[in-house]
C-alpha positions, -999 to +999 in steps of 0.1 A: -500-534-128-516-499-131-541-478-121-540-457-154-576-466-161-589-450-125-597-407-127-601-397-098-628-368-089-633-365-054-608-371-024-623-392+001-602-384+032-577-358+041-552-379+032-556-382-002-552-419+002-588-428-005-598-417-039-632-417-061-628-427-096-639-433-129-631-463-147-629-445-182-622-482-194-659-490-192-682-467-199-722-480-205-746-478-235-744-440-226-714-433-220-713-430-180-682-447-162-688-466-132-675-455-100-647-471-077-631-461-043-598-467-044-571-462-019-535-464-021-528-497-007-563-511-012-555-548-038-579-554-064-585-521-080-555-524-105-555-540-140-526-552-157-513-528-184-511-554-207-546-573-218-560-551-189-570-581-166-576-573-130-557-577-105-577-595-082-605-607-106-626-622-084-646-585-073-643-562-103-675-545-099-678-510-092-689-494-064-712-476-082-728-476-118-724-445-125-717-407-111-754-405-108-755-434-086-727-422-062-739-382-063-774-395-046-757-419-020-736-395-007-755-365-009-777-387+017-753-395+039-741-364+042-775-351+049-786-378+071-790-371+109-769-401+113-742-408+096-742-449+073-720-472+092-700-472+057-685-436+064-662-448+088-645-474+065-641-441+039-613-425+065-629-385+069-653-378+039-657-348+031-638-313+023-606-316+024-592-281+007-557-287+028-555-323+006-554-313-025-516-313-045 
């Protein structure tokens, strides 16, 4: 299995085990790659190098549809005077300059 087809853009904790990415394996009518969290140990996200099947092929949807999508979520919760309930599931997001290899 491999995650080859995942680019990540933006850690997700200060770990660097949770990971936003592009799928550059499926990009729509326009070209824009759909978005998926992925993290280290997390099944499901991986496709087979060979035939590319997924992993686990019974959730291979995205996260979101595109960078578009996932810029406006976030960009509300980190602006909200409340944090979602989905935050804590992400480990710390948010800046993580001491992360980055």
């Amino acid at each position: 299995m491999a995650t080859n087809h995942l680019v990540g853009f933006a850690l997700a904790d200060a770990d660097s085990e949770g990971v936003w990415c592009f799928d550059v394996t499926q990009p729509d009518a326009n070209g824009e790659y759909p978005v998926y969290y992925h993290q280290d140990d997390q099944e499901g996200r991986a496709r087979y190098a060979e035939g590319g099947e997924w992993e686990d092929g019974t959730d291979p949807a995205p996260d979101f549809p595109t960078f578009a999508a996932w810029l406006g979520t976030v960009t509300v919760a980190f602006t909200a005077s409340e944090p979602p309930s989905w935050f804590g599931e992400l480990g710390s997001p948010g800046f993580h300059p001491d992360g980055v290899r």
